[in-house]
Every structure is written in C-alpha cells, then in structure tokens.
MOPAC internal coordinates of N, CA, C and O (Angstrom, degrees):
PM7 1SCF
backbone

  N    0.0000 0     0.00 0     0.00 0    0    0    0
  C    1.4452 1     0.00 0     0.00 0    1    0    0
  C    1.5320 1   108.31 1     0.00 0    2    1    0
  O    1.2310 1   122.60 1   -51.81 1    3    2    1
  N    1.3780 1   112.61 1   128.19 1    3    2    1
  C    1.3612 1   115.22 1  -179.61 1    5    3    2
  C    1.4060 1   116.12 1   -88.23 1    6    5    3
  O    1.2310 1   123.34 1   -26.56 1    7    6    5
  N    2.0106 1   111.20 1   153.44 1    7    6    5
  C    1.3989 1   100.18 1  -161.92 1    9    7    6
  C    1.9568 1   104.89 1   -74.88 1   10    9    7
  O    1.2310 1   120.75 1   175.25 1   11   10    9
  N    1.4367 1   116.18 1    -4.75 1   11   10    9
  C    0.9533 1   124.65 1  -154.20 1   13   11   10
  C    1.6985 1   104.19 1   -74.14 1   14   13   11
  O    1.2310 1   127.78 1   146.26 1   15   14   13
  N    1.9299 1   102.62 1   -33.74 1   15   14   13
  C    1.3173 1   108.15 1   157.82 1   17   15   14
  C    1.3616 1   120.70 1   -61.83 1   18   17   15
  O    1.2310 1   113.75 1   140.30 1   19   18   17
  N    1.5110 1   129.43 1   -39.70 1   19   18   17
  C    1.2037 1   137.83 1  -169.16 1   21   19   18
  C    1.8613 1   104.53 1   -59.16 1   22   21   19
  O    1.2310 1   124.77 1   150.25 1   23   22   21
  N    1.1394 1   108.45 1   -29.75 1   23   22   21
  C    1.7241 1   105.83 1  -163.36 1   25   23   22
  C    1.4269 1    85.74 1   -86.17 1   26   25   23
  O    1.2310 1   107.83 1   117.96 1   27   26   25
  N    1.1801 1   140.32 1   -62.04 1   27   26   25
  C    1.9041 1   159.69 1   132.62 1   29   27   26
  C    1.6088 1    77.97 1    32.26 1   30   29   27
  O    1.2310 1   139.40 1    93.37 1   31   30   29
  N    1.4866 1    79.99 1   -86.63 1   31   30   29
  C    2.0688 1    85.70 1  -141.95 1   33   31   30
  C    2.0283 1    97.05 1   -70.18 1   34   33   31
  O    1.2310 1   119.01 1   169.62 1   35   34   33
  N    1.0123 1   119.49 1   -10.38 1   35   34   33
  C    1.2759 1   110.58 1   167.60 1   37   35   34
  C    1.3110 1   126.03 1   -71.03 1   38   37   35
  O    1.2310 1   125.39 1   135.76 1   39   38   37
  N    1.8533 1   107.26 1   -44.24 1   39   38   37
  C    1.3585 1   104.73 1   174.12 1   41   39   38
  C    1.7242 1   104.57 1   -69.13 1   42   41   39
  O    1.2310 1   114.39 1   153.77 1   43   42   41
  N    1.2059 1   128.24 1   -26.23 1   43   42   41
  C    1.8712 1   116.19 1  -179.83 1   45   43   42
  C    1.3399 1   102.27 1   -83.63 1   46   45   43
  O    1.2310 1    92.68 1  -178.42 1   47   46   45
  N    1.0821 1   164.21 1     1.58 1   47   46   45
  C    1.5536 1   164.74 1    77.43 1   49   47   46
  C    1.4508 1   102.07 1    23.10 1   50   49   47
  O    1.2310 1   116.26 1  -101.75 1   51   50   49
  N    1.4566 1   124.71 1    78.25 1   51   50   49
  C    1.2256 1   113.91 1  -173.37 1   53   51   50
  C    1.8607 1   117.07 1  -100.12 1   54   53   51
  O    1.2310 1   128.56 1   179.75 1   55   54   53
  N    1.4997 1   101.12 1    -0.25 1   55   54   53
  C    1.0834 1    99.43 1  -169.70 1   57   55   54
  C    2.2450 1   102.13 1  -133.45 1   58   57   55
  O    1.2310 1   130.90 1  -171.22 1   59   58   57
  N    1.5224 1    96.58 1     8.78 1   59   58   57
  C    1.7814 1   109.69 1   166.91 1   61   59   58
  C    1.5047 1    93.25 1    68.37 1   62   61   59
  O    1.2310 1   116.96 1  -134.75 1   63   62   61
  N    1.2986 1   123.38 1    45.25 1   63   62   61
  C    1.5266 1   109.47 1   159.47 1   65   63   62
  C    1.0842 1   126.61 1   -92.13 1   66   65   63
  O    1.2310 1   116.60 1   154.34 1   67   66   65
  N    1.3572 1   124.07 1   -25.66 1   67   66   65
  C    1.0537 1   135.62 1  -175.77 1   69   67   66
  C    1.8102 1   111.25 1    95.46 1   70   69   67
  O    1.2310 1   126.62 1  -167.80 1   71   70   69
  N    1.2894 1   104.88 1    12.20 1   71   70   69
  C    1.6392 1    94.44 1   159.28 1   73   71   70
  C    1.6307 1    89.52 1  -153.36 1   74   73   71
  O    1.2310 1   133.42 1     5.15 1   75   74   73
  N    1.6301 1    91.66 1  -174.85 1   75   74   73
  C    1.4335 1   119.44 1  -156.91 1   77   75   74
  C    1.5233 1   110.83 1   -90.81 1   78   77   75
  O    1.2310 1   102.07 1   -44.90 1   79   78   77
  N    1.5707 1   150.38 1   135.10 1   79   78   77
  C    1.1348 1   108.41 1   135.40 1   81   79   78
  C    1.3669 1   120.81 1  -117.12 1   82   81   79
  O    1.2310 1   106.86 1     9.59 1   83   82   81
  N    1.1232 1   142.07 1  -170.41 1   83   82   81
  C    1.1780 1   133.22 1  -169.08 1   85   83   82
  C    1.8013 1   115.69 1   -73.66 1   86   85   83
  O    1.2310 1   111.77 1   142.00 1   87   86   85
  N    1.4790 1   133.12 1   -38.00 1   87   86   85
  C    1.0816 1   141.28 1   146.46 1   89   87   86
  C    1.4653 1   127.60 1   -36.05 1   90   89   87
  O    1.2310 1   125.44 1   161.56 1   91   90   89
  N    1.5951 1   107.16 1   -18.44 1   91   90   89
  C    1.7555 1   131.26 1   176.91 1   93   91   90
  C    1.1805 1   110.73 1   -71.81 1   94   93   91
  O    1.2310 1   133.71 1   123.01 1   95   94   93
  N    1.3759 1    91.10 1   -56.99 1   95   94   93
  C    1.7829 1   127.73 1  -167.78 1   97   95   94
  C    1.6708 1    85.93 1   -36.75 1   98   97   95
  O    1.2310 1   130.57 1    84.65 1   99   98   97
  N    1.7572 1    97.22 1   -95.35 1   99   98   97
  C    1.3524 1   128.63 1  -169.49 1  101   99   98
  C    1.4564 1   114.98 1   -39.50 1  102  101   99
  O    1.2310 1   122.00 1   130.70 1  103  102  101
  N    1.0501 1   113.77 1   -49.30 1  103  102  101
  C    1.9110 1   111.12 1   179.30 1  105  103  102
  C    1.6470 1    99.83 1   -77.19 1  106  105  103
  O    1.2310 1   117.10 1   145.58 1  107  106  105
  N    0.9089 1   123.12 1   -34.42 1  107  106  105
  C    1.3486 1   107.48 1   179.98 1  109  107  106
  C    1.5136 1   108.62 1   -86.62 1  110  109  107
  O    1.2310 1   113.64 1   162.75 1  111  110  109
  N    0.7623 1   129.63 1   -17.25 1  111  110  109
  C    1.3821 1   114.21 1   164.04 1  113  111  110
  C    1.6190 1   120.42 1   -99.82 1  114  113  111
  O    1.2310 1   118.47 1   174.05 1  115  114  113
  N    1.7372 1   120.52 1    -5.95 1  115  114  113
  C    1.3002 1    96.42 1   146.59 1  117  115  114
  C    1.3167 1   121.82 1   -96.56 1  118  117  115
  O    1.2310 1   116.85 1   179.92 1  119  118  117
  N    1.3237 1   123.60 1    -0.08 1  119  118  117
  C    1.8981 1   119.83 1   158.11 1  121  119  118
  C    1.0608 1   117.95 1   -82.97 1  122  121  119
  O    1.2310 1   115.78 1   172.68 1  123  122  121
  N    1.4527 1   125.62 1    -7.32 1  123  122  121
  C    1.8187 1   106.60 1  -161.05 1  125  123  122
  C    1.7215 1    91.92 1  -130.57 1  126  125  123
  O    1.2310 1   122.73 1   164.73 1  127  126  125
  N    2.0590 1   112.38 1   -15.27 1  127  126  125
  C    1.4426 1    86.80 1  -143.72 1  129  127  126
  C    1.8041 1    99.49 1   -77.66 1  130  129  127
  O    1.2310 1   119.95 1   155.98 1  131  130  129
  N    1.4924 1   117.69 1   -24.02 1  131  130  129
  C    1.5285 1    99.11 1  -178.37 1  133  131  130
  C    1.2222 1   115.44 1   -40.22 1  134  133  131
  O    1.2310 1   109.82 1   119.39 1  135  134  133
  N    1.5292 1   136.70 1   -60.61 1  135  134  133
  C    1.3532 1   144.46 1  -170.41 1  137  135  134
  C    1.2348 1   105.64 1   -61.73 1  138  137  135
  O    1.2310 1   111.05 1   122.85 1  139  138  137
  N    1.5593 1   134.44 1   -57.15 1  139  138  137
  C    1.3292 1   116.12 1   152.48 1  141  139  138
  C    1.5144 1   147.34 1    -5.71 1  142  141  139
  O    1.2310 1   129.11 1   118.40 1  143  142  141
  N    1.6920 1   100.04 1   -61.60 1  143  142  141
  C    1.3624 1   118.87 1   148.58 1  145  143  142
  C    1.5258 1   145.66 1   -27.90 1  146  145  143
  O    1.2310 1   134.64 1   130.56 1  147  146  145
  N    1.5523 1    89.28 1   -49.44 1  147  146  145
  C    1.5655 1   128.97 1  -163.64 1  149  147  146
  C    1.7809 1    84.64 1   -86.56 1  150  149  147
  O    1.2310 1   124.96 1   125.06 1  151  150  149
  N    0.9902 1   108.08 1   -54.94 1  151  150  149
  C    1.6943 1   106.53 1  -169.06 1  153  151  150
  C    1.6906 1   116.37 1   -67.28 1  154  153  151
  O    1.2310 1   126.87 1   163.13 1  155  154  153
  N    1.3914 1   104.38 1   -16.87 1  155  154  153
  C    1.4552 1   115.91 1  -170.74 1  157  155  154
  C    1.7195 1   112.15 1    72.54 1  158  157  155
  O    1.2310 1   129.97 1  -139.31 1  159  158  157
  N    1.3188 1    98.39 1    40.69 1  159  158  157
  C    1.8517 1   105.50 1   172.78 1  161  159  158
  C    1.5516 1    97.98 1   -94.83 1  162  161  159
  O    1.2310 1   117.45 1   160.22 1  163  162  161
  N    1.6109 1   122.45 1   -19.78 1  163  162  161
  C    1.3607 1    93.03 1  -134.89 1  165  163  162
  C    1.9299 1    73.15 1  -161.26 1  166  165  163
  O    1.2310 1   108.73 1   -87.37 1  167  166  165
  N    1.5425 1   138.70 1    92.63 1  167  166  165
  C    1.5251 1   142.41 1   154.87 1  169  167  166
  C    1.7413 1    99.85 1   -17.34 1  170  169  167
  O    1.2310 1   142.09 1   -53.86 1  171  170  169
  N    1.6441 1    74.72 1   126.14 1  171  170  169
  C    1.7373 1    81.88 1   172.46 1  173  171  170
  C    1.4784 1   116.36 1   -58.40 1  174  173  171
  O    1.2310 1   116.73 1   139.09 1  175  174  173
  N    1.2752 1   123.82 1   -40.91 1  175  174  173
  C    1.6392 1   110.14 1   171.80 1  177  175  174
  C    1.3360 1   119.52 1   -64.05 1  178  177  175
  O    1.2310 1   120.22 1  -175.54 1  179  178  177
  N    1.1746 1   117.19 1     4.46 1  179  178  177
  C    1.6389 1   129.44 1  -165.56 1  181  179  178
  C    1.8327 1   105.85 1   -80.07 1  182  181  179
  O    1.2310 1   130.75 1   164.32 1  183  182  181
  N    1.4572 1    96.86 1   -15.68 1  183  182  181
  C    1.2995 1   107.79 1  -177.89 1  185  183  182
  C    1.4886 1   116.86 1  -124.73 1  186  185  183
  O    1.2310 1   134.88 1   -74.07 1  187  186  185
  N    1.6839 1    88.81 1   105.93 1  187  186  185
  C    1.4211 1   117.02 1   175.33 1  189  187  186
  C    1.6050 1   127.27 1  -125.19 1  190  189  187
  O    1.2310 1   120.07 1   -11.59 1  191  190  189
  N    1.5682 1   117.47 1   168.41 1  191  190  189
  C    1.4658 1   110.43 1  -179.45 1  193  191  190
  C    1.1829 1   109.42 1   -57.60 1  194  193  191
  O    1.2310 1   130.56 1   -16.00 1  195  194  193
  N    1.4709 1    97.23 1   164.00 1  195  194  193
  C    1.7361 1   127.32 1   167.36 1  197  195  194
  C    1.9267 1   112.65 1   -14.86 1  198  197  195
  O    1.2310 1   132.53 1   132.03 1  199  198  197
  N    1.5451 1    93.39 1   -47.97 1  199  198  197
  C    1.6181 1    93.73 1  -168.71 1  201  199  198
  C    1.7954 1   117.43 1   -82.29 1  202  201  199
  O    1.2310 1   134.20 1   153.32 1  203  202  201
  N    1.2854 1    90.15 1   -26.68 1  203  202  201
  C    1.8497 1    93.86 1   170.65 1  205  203  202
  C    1.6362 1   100.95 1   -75.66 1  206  205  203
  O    1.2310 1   120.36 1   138.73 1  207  206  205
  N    1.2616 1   116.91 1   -41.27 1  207  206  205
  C    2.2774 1   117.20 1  -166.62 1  209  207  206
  C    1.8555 1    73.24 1   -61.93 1  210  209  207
  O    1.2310 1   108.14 1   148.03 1  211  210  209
  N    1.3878 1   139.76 1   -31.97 1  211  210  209
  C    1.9666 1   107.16 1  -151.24 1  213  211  210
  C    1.6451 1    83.84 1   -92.25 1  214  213  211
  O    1.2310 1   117.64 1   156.13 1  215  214  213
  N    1.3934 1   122.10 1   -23.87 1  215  214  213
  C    1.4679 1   121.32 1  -157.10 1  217  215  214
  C    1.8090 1   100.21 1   -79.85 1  218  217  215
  O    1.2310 1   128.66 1   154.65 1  219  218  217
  N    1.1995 1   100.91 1   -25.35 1  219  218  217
  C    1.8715 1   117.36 1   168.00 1  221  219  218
  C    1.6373 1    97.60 1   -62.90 1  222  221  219
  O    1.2310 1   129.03 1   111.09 1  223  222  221
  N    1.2022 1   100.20 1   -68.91 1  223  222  221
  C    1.7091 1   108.20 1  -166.75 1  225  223  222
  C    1.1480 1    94.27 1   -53.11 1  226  225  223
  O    1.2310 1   101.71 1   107.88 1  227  226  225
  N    1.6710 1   150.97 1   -72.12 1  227  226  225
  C    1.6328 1   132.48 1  -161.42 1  229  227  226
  C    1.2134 1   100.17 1   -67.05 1  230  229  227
  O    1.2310 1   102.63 1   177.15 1  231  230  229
  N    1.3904 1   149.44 1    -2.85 1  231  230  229
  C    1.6009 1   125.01 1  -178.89 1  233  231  230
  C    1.4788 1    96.37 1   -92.40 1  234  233  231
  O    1.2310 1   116.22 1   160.06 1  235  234  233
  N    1.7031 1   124.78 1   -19.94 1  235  234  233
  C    1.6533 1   109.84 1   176.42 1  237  235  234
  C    1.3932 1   106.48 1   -92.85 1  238  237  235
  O    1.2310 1   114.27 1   157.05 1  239  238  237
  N    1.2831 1   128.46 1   -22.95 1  239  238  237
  C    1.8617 1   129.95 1  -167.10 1  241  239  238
  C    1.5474 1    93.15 1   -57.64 1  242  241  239
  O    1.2310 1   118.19 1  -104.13 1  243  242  241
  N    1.5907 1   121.04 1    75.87 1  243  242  241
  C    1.8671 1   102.86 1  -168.39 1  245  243  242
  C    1.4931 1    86.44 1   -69.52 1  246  245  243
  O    1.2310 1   113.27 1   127.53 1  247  246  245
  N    1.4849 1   130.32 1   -52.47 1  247  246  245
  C    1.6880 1   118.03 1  -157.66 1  249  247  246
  C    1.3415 1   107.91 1   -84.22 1  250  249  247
  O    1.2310 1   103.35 1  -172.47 1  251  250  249
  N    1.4088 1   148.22 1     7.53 1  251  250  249
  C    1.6046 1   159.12 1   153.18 1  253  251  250
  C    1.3117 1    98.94 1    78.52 1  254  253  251
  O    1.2310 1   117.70 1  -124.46 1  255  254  253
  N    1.3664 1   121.99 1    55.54 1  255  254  253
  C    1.2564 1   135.56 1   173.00 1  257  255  254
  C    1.5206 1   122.03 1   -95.09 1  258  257  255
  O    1.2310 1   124.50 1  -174.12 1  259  258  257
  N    1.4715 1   108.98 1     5.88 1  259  258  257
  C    1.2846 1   119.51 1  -150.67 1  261  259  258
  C    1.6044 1   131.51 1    15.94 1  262  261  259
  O    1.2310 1   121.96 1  -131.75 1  263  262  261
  N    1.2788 1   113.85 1    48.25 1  263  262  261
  C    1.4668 1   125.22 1   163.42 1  265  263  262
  C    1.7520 1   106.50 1  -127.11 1  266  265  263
  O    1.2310 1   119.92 1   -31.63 1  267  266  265
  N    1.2770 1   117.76 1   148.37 1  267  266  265
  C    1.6681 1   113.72 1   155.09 1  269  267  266
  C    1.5063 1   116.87 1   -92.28 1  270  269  267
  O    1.2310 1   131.66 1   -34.01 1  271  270  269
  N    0.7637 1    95.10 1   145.99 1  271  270  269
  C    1.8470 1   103.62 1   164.90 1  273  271  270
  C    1.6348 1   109.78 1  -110.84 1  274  273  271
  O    1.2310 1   112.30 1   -32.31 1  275  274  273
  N    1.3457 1   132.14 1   147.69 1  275  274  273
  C    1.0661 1   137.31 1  -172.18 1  277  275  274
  C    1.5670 1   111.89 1   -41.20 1  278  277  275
  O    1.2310 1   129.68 1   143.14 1  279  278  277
  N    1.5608 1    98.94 1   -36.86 1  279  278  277
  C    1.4946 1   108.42 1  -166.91 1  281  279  278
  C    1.8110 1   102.18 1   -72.72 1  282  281  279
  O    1.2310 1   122.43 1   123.54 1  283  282  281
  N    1.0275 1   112.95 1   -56.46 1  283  282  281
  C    1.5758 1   130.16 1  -166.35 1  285  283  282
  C    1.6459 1    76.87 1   -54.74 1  286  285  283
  O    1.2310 1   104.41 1    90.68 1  287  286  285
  N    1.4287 1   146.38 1   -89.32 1  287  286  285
  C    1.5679 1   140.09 1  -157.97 1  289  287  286
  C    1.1543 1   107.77 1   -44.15 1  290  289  287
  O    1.2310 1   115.50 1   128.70 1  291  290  289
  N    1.3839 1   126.14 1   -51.30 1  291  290  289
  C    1.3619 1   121.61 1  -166.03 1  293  291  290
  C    1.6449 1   119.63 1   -64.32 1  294  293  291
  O    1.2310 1   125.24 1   145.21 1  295  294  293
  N    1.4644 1   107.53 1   -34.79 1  295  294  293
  C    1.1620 1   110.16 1   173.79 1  297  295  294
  C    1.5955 1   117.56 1   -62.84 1  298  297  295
  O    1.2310 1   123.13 1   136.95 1  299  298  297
  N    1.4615 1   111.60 1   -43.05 1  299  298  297
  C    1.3560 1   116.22 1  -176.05 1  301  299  298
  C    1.2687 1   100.57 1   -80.40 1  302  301  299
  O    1.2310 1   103.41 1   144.00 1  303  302  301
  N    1.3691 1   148.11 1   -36.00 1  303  302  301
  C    1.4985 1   139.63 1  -176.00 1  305  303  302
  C    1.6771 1   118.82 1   -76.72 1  306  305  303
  O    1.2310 1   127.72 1   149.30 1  307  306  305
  N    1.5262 1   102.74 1   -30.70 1  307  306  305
  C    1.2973 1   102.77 1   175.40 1  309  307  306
  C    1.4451 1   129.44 1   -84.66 1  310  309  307
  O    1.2310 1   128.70 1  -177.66 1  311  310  309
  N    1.6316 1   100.85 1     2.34 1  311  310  309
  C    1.6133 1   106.71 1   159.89 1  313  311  310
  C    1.2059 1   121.84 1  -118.75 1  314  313  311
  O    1.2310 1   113.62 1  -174.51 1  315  314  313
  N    1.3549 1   129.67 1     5.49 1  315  314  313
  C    1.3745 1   155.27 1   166.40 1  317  315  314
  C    1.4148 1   103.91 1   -68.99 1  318  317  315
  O    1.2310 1   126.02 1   119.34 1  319  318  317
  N    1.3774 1   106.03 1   -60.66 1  319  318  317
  C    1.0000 1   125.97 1  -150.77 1  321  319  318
  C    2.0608 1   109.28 1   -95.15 1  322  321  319
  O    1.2310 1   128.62 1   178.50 1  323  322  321
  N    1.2449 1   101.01 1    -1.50 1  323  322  321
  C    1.5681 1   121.81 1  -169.12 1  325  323  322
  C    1.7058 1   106.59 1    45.52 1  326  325  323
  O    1.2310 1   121.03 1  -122.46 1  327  326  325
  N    1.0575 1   115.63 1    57.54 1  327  326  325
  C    1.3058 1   109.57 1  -177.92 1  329  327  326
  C    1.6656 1   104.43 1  -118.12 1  330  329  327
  O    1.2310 1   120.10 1   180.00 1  331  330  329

C-alpha cells in the first residue's frame, strides 16, 4: 500500500475515524479534491462529480459494508491511480 494512498484516504477521512463512508468520499472530494490535485495527493483527473467519487466508493466496498478501510481504498486507488 502506497503512502500516497495513506495521505488520500486521510485527507477524505473527514471526521478521523479511520474509515470511509460514502458521503466522506463525495464531499470531500468535491471540497477538498481541487487542492488535493494542486498538492499532488490526488491526479488531476482523479477529480470528478458526485457519481464517479460513489462509482470509486463501490469498486473499494470489497465486503458491501458500506464503509472503507484503509486497506479496501488503497488497493483500489493504488491501481486506479497507478501508484
């Protein structure tokens, strides 16, 4: 798992629990992801509407629990994301 996911799923961690939910996902990545971008946390195409951040969130939910765990994002972001 790359740390590049680790800063990722920390900055969409909007409330420091240590997992994801899908409402996390999406608001934090349409409030935070331009600057994200800008910082190199987060590929400028990486930032898209509401319906691509939930279409992100079901390709990591592997057990359909609707939460992420670091592990479940990282896997899906760090090959998404070629990192």
């Amino acid at each position: 798992m790359s740390e590049k996911a680790r800063v990722l799923f920390e900055a969409l961690d909007l409330d420091s629990d240590g997992q994801l939910t899908r409402v996390e996902v999406i608001s934090a990545l349409r409030d935070r992801g331009p600057t994200l971008a800008a910082q190199g946390v987060l590929p400028f195409w990486g930032v898209q509407d509401a319906e691509a951040s939930s279409a992100l969130f079901d390709a990591a939910d592997a057990n359909g629990d609707a939460v992420l765990t670091f592990e479940e994002f990282a896997a899906v972001v760090d090959r998404r994301f070629g990192w």
